[in-house]
gemmi code that builds the backbone of each chain (N, CA, C; Angstrom):
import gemmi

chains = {
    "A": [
        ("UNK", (45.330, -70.020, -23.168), (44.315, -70.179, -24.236), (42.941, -69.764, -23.742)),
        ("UNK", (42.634, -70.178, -22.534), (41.346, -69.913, -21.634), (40.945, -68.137, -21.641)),
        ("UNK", (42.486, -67.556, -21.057), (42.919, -66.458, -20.823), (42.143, -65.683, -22.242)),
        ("UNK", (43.227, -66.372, -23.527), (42.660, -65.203, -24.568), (41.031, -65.699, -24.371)),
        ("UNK", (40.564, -65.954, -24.906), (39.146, -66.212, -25.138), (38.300, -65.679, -24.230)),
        ("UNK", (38.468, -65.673, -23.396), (37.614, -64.668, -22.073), (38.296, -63.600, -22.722)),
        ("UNK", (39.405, -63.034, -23.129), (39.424, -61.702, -23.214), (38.859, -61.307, -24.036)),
        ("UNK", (38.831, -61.722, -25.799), (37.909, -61.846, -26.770), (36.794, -61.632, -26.186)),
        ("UNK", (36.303, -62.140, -25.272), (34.945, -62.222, -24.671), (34.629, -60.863, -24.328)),
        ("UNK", (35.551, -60.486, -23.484), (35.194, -58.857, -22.857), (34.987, -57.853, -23.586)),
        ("UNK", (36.226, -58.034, -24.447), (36.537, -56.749, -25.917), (35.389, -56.914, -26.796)),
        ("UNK", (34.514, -57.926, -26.845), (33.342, -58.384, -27.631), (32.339, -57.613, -27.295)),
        ("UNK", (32.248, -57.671, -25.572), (30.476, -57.499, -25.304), (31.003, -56.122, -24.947)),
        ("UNK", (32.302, -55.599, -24.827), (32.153, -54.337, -24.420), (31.903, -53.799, -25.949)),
        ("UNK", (32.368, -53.310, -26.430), (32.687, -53.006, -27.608), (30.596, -52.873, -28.368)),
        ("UNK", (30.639, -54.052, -28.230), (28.667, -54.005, -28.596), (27.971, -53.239, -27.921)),
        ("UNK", (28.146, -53.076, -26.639), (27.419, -52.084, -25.775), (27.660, -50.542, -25.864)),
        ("UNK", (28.926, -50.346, -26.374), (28.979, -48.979, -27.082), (28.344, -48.819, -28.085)),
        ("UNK", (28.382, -49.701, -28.997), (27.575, -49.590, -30.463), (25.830, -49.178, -30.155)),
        ("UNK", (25.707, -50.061, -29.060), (23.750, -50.276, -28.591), (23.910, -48.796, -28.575)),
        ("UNK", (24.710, -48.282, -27.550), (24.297, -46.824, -26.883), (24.586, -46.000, -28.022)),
        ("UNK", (25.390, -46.019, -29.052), (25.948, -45.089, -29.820), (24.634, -45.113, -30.769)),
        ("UNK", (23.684, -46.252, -31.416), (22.829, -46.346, -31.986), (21.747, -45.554, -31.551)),
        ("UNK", (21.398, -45.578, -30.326), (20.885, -44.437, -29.773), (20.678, -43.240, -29.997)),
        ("UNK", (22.053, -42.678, -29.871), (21.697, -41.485, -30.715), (22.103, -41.351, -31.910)),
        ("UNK", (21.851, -42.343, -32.400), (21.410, -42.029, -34.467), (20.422, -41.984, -34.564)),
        ("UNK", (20.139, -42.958, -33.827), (18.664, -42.731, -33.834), (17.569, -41.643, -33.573)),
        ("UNK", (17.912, -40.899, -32.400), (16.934, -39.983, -32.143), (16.708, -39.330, -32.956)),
        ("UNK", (17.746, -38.165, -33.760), (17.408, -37.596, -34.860), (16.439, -37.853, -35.879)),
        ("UNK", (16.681, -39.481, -36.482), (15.933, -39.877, -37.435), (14.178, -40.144, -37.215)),
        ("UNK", (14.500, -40.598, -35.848), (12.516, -41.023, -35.202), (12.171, -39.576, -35.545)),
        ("UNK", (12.767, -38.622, -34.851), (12.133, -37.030, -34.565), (11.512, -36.490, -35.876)),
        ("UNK", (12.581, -36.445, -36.778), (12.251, -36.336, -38.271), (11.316, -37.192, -38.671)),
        ("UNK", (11.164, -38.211, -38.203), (9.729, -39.518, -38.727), (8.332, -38.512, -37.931)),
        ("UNK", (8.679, -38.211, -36.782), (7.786, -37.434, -35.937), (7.321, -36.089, -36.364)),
        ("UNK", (8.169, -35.202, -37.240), (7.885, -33.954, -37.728), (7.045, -34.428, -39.143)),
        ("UNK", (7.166, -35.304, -39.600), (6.734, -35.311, -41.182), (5.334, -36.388, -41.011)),
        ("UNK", (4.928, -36.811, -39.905), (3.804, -37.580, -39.118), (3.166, -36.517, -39.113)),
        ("UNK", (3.618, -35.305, -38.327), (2.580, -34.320, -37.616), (2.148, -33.512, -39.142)),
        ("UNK", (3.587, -33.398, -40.092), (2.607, -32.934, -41.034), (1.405, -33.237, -41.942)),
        ("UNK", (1.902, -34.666, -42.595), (0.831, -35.840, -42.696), (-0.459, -34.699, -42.200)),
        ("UNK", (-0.280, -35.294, -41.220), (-1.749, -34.822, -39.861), (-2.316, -33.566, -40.290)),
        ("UNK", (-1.454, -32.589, -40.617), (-1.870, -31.304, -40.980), (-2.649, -31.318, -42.183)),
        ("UNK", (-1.996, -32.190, -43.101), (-2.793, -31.769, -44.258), (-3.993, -32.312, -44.099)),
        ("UNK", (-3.835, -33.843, -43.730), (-5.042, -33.918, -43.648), (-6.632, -33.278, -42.604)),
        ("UNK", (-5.794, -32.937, -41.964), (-6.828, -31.804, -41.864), (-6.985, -30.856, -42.212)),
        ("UNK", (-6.518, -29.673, -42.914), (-6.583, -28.711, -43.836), (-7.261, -28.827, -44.948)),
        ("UNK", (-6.675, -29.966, -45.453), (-6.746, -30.410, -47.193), (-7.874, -31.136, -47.595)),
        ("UNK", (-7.847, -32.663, -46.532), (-8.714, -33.753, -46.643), (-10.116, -33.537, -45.745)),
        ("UNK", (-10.342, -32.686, -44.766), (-10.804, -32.742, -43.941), (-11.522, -34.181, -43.433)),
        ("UNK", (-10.344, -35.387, -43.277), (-10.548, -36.311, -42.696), (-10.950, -35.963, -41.272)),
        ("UNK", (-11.611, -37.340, -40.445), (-12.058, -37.448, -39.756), (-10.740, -37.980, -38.666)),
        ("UNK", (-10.377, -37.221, -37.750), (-9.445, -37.903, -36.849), (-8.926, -39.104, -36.619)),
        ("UNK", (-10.114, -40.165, -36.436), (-9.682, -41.493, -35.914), (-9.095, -42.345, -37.679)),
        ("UNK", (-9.714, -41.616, -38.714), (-9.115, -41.939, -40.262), (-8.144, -41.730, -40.548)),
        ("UNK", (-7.377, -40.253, -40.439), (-6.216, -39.743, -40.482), (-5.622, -40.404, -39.936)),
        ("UNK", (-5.548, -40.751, -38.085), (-4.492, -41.502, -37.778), (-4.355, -42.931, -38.440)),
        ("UNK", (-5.749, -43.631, -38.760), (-4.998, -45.070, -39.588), (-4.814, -44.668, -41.033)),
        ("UNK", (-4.722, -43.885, -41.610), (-4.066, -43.569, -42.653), (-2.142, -43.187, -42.224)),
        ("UNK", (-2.272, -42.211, -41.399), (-1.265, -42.378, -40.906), (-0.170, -43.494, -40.540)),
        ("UNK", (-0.883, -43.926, -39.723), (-0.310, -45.930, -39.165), (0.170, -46.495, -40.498)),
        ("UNK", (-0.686, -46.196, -41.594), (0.048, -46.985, -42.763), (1.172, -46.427, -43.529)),
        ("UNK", (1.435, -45.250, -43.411), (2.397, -44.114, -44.293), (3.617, -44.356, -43.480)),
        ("UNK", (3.246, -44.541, -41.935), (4.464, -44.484, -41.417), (5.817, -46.292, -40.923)),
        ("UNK", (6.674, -45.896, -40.700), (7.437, -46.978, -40.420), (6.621, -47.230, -38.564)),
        ("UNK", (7.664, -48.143, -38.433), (7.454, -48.445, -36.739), (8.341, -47.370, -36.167)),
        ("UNK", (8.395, -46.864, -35.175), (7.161, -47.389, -34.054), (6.127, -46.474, -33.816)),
        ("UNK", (6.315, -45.312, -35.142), (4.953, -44.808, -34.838), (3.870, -44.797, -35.713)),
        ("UNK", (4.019, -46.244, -36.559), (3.293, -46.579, -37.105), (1.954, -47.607, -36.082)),
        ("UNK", (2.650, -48.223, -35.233), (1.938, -48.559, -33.869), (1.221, -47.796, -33.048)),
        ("UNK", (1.975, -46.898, -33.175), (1.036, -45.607, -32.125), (0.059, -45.147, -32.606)),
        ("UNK", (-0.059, -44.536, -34.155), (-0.511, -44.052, -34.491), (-2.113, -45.301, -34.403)),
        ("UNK", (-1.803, -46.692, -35.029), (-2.612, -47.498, -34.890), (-3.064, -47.738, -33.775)),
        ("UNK", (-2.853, -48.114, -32.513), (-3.747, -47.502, -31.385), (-3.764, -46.651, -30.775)),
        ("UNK", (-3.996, -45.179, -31.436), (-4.598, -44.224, -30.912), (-6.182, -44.700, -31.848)),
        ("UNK", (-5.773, -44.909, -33.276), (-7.084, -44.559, -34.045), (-7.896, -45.892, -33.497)),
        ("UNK", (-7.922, -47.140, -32.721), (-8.082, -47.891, -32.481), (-8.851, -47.571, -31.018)),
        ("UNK", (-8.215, -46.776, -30.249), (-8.748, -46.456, -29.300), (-9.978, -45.470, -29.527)),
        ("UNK", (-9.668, -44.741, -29.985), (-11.050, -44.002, -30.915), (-11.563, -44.472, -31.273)),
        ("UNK", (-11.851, -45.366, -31.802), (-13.081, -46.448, -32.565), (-13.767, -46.829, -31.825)),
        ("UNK", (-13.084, -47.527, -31.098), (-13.497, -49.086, -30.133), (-14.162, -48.980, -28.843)),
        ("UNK", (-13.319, -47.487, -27.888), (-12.969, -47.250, -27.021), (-13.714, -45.801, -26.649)),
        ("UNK", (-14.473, -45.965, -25.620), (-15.300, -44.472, -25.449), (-14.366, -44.154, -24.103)),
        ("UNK", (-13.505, -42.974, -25.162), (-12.570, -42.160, -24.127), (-12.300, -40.974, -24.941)),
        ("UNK", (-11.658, -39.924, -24.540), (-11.290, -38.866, -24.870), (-10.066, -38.952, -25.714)),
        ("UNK", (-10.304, -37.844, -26.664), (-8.746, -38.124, -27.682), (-7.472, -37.531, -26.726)),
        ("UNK", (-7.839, -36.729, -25.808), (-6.499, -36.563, -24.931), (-6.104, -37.778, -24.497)),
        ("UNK", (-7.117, -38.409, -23.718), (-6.644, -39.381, -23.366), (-5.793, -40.487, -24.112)),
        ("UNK", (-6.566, -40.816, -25.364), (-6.247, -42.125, -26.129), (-5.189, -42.000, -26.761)),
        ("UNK", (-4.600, -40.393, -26.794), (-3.590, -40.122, -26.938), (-2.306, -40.363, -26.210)),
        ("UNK", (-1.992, -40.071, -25.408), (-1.845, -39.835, -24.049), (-1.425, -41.423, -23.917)),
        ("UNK", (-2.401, -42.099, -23.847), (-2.176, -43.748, -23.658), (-1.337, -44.516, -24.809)),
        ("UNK", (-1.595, -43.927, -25.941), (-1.011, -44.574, -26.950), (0.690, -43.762, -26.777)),
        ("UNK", (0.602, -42.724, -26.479), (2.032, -42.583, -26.854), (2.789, -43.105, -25.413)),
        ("UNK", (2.135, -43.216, -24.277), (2.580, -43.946, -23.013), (3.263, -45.401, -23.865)),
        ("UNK", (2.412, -46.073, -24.536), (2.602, -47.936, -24.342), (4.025, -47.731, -25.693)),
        ("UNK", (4.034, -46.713, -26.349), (5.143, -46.869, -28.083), (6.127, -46.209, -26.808)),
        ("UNK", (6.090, -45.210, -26.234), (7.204, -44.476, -26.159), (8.683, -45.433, -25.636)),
        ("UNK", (8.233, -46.426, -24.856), (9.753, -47.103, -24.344), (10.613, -47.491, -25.826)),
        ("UNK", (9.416, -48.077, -27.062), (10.637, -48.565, -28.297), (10.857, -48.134, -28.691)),
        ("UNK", (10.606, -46.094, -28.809), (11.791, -45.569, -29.344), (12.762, -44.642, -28.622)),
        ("UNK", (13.370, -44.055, -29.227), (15.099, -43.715, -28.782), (15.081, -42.168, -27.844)),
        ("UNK", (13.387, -41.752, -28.098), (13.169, -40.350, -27.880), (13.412, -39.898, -26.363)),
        ("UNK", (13.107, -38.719, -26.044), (13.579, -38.210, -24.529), (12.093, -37.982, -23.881)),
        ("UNK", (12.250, -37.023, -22.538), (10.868, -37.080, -22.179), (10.793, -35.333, -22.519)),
        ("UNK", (11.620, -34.836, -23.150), (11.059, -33.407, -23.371), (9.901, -33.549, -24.171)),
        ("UNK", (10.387, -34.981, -25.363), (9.700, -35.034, -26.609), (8.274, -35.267, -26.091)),
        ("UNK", (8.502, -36.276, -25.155), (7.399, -36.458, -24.800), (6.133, -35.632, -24.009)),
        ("UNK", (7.007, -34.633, -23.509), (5.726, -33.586, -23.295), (5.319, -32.836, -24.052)),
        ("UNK", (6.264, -32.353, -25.056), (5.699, -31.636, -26.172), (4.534, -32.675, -26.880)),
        ("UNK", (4.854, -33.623, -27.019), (3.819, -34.352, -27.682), (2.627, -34.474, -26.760)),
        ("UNK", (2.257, -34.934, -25.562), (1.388, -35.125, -24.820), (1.069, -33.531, -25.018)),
        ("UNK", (1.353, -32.213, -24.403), (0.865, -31.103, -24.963), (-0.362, -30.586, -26.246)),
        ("UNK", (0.655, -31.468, -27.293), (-0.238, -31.400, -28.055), (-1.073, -32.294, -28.737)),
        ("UNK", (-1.329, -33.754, -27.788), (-2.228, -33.877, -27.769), (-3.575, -33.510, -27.241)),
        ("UNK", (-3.167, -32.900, -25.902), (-4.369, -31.921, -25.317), (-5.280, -30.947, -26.352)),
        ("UNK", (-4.816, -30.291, -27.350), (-5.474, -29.352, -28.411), (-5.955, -30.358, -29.402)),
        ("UNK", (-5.895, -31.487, -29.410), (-5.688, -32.621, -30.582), (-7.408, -32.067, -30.089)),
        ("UNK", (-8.428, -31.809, -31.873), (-9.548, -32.285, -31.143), (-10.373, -31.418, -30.821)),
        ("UNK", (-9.854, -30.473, -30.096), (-10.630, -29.297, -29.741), (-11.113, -27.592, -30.021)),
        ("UNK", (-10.085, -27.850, -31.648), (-10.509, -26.143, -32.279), (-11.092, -26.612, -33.429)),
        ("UNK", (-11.240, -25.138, -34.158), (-11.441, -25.262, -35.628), (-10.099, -25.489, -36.198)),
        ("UNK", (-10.395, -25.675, -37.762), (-9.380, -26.205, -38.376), (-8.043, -25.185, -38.033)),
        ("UNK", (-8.545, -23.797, -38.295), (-7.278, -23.002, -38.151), (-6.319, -22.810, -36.881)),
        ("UNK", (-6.835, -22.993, -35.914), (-6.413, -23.091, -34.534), (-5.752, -24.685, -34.414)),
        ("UNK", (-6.394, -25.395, -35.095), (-5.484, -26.787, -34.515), (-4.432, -26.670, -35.642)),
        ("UNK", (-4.461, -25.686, -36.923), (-3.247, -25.903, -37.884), (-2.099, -25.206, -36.989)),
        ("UNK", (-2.579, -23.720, -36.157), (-1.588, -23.174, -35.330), (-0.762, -24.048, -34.503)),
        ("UNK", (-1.884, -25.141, -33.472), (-0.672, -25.999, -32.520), (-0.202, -26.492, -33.314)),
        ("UNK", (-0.269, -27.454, -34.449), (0.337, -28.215, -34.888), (1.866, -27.485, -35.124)),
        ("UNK", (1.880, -26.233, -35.992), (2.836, -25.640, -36.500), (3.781, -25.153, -35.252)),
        ("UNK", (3.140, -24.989, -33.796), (3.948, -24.786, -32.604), (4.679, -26.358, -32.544)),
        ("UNK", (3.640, -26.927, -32.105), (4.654, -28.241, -31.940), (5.466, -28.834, -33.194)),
        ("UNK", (5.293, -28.240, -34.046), (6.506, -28.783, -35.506), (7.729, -28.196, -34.943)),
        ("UNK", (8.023, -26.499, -34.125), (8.684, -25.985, -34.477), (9.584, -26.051, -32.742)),
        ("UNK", (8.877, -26.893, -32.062), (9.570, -27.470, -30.738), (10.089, -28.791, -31.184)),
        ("UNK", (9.641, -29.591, -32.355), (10.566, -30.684, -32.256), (11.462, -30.180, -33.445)),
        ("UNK", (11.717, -29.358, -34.173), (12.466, -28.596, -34.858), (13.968, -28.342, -33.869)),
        ("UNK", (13.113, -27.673, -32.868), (14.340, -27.281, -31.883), (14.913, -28.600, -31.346)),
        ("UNK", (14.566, -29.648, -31.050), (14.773, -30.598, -30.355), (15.657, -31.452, -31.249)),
        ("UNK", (14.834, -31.106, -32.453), (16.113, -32.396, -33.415), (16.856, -31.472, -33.816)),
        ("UNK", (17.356, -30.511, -33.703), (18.635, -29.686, -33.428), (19.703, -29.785, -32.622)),
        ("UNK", (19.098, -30.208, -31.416), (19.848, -30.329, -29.975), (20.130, -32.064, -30.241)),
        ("UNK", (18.959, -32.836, -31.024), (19.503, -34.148, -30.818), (20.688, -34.281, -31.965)),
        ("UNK", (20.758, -33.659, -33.326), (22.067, -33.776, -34.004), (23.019, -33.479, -33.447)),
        ("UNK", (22.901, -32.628, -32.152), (24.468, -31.968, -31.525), (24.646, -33.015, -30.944)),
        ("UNK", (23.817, -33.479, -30.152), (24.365, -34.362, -29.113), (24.836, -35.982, -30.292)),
        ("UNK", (24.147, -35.869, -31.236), (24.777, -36.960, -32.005), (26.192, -37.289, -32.570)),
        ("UNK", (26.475, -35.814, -32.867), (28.007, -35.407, -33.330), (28.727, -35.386, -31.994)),
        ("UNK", (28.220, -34.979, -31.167), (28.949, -34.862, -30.027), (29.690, -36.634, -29.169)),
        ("UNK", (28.449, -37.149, -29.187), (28.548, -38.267, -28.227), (29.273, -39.647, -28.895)),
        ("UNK", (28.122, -39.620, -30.236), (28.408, -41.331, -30.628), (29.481, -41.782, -30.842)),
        ("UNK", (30.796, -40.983, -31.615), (31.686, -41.469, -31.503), (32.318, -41.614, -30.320)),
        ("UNK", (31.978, -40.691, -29.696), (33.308, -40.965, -28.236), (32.146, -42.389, -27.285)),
        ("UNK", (30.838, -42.563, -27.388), (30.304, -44.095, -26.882), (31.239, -44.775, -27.768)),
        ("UNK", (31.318, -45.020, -28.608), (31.790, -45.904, -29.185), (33.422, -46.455, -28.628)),
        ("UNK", (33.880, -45.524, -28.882), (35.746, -45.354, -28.618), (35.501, -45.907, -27.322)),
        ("UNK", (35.037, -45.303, -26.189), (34.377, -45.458, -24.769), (34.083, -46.989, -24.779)),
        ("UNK", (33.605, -47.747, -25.725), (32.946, -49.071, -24.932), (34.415, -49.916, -25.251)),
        ("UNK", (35.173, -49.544, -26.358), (36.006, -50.842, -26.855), (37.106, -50.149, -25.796)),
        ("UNK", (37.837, -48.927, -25.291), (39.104, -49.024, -24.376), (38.698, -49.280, -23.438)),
        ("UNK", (37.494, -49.765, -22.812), (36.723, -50.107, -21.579), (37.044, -50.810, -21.466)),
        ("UNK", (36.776, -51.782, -22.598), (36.778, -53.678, -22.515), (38.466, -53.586, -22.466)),
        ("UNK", (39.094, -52.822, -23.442), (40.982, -52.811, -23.089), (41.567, -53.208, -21.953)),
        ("UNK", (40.971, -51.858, -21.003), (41.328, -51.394, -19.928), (40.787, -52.368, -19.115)),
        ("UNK", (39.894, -53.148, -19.265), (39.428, -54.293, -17.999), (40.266, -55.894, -18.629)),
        ("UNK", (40.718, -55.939, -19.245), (41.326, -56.938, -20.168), (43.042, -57.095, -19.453)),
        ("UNK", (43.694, -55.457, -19.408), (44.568, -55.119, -18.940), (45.198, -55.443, -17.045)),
        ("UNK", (43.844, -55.156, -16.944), (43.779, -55.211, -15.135), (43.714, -56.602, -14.606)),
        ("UNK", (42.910, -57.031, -15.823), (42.258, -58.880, -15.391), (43.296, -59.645, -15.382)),
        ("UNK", (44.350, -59.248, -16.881), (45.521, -60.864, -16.828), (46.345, -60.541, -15.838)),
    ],
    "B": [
        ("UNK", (62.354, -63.936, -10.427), (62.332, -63.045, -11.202), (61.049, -63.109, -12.485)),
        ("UNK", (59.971, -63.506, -12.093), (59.309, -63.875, -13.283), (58.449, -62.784, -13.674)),
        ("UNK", (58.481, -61.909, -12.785), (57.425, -60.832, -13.108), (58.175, -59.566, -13.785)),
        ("UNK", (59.132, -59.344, -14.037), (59.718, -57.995, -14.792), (59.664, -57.402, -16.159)),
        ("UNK", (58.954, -58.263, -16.993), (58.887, -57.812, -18.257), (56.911, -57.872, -17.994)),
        ("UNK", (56.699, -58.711, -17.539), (55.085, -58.883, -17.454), (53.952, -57.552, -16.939)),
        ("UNK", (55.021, -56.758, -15.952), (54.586, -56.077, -15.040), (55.018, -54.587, -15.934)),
        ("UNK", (55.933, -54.519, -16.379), (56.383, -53.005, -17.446), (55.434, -52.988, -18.385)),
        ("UNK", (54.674, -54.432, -19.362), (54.013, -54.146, -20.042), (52.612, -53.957, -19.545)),
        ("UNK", (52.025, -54.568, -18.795), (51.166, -53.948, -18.076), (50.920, -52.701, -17.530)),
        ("UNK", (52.211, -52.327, -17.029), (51.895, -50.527, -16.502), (51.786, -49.897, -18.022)),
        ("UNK", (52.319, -50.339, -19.051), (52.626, -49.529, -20.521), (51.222, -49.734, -21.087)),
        ("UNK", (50.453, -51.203, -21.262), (49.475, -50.889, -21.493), (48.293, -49.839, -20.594)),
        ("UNK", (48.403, -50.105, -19.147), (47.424, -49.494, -18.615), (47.497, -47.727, -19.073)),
        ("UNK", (48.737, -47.556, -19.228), (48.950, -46.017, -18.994), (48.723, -45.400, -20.823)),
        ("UNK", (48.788, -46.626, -21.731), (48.129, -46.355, -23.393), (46.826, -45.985, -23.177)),
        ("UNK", (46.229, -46.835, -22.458), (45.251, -46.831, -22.611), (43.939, -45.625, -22.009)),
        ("UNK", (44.608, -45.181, -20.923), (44.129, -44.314, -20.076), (44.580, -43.142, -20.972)),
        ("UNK", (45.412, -42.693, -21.560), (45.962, -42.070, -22.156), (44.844, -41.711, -23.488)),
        ("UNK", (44.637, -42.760, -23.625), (43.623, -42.516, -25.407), (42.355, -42.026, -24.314)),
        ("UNK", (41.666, -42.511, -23.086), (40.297, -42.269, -22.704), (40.115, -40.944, -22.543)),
        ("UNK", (41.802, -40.297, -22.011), (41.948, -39.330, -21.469), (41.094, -37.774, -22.799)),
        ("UNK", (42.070, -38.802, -23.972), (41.999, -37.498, -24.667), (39.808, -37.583, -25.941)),
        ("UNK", (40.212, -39.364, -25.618), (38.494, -39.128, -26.175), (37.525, -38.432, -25.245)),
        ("UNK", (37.488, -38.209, -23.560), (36.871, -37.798, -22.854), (37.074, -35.788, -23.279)),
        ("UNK", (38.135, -35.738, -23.309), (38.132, -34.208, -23.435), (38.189, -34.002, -24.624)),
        ("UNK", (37.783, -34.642, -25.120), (37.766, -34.069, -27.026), (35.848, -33.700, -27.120)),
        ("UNK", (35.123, -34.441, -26.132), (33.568, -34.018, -26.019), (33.643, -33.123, -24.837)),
        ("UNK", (34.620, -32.689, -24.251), (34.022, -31.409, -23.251), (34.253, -32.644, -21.717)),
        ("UNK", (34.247, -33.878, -21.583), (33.772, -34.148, -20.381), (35.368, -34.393, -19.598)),
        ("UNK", (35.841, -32.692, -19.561), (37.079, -33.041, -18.821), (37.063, -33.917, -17.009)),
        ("UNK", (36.590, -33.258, -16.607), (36.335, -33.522, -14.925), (36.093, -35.405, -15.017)),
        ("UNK", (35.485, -36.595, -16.135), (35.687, -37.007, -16.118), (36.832, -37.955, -16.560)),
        ("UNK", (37.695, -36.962, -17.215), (38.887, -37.122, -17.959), (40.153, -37.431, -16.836)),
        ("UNK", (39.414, -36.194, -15.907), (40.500, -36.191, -14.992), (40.466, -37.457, -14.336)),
        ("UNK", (39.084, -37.803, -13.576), (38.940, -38.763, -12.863), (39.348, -40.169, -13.257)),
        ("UNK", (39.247, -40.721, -14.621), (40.024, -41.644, -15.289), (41.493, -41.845, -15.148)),
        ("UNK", (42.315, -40.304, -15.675), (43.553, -40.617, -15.603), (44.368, -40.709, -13.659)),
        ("UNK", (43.301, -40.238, -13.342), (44.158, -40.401, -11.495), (43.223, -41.378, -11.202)),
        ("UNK", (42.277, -42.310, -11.395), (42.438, -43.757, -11.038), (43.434, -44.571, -11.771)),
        ("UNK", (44.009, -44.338, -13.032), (44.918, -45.291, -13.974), (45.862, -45.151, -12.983)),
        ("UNK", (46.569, -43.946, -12.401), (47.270, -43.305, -11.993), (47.483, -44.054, -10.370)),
        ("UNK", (46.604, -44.294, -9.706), (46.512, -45.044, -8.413), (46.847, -46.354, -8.750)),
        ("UNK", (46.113, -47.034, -9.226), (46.454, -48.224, -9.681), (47.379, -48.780, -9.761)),
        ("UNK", (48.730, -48.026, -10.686), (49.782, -48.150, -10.919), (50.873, -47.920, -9.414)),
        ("UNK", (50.486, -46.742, -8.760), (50.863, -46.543, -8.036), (51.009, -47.813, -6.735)),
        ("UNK", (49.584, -48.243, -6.628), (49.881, -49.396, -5.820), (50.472, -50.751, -6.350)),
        ("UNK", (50.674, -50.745, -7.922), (51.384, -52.104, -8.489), (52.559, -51.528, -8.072)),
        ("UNK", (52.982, -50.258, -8.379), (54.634, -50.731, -7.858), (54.943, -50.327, -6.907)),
        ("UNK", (54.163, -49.771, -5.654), (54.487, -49.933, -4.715), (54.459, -51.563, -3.732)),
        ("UNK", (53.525, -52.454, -3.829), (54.054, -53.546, -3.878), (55.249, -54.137, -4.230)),
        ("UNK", (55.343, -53.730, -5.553), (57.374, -54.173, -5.822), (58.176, -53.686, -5.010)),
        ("UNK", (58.121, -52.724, -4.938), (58.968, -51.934, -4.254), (59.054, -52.443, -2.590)),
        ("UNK", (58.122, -53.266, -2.477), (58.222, -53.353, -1.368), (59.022, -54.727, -1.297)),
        ("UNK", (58.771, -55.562, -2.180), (59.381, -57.040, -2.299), (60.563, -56.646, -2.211)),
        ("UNK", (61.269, -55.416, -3.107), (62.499, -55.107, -3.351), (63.096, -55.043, -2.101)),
        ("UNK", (62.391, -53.687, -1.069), (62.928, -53.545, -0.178), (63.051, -54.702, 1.459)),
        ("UNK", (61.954, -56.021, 0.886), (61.971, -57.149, 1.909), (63.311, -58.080, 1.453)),
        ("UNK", (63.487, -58.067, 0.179), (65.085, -58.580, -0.450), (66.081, -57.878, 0.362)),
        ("UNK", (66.484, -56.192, 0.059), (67.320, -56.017, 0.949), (67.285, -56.231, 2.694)),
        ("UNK", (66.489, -56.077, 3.048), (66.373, -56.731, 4.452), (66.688, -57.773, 4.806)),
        ("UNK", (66.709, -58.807, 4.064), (67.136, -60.373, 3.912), (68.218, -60.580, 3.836)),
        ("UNK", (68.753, -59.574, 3.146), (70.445, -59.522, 2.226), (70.988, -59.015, 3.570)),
        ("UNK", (71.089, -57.887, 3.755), (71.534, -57.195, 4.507), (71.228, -57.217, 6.309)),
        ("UNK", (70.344, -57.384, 6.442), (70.423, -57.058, 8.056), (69.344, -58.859, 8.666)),
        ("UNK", (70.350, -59.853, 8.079), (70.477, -61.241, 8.922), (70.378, -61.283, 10.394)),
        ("UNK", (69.493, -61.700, 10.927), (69.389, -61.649, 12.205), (70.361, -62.218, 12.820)),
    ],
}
model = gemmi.Model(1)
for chain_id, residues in chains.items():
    chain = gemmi.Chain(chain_id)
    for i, (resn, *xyz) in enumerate(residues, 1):
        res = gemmi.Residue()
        res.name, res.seqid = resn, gemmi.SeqId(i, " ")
        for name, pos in zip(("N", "CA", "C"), xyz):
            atom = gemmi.Atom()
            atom.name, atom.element = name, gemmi.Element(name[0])
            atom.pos, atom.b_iso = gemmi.Position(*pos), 0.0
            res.add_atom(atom)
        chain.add_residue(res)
    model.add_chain(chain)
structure = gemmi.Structure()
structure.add_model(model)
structure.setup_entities()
């Protein structure tokens, strides 16, 4: 009786830990896409609105879900408050969000990248990076749907014959 | 004799089971770890019944060559 119930036990937490990891990459796709339609946000409003940077991003912060609805809120926060450079406050803000979401560190240099231009042209030149970096996380959430089709099911399958296979060995 | 049905289903499960990892591992490309799965299932087994085999062969020794 002891026996089953510890095994229940194993087939349980294994089985969840595939799901964690398999969630993973559902996730990436979907943040990235939250991340492409952020940066456009951004575009218009600078094109269109000719908002003021540290506005756009808390306009932003509110349009968007978590977690880069956080980021976005202290970057524009750091701009306010905070006498530092928008590379920087950039830079810092996407440092402290980046662990809660699902993203990689390619993403993350493309983004730090372009925060470096964040800031420093006329309108038409910062519409250019923007449209570069749309079209690197374009590529990226390409590569993250493959790897989504590719992986999640077999994490999944992977965590529950794990817990099987250690279930098997144990009695 | 208590171990003979306990020990067949055990090698039957271990070898189901390795069997399904085998083919979810190479159904994403990650043969080399496919391989490495099915020749640890594969050891494993190997040393469960070589242990028997050995009980078996300490039985005939017992039986047969009585000091």
């Amino acid at each position: 009786m002891v026996k089953l119930i510890g095994a229940i036990f194993i087939i349980v937490a294994t089985t969840v830990i595939g799901f964690e990891a398999s969630r993973n990459f559902s996730e990436r796709p979907r943040q990235l896409r939250a991340l492409r339609s952020a940066l456009q946000s951004l575009d218009a409003e600078i094109m269109y609105g000719h908002t003021p940077l540290h506005e756009a991003a808390r306009r932003l912060a509110s349009q968007m879900t978590r977690p880069f609805s956080s980021f976005f809120e202290s970057f524009a926060g750091k701009l306010t408050n905070t006498e530092t450079t928008v590379k920087d406050a950039w830079e810092e803000s996407l440092k402290e969000v980046w662990k809660s979401t699902a993203l990689k560190q390619g993403e993350f240099e493309i983004m730090k990248q372009f925060g470096e231009t964040l800031g420093r042209h006329d309108r038409f030149s910062q519409q250019k990076h923007i449209m570069l970096t749309l079209s690197h996380l374009e590529r990226e959430e390409a590569d993250a749907v493959q790897a989504q089709a590719k992986y999640e099911k077999m994490v999944k399958s992977l965590g529950f014959l794990a817990g099987l296979l250690l279930i098997i060995l144990l009695f | 004799m208590n171990l003979d049905a306990d020990i067949i289903f055990k090698i039957a499960g271990v070898g189901i089971v390795v069997a399904f990892l085998h083919t979810v591992l190479d159904q994403v490309g990650k043969k080399e770890y496919a391989q490495w799965v099915t020749l640890f299932g594969f050891i494993y087994i190997l040393f469960q019944v070589a242990s028997i085999v050995d009980d078996l062969f300490q039985k005939i020794k017992s039986v047969f060559l009585f000091q």
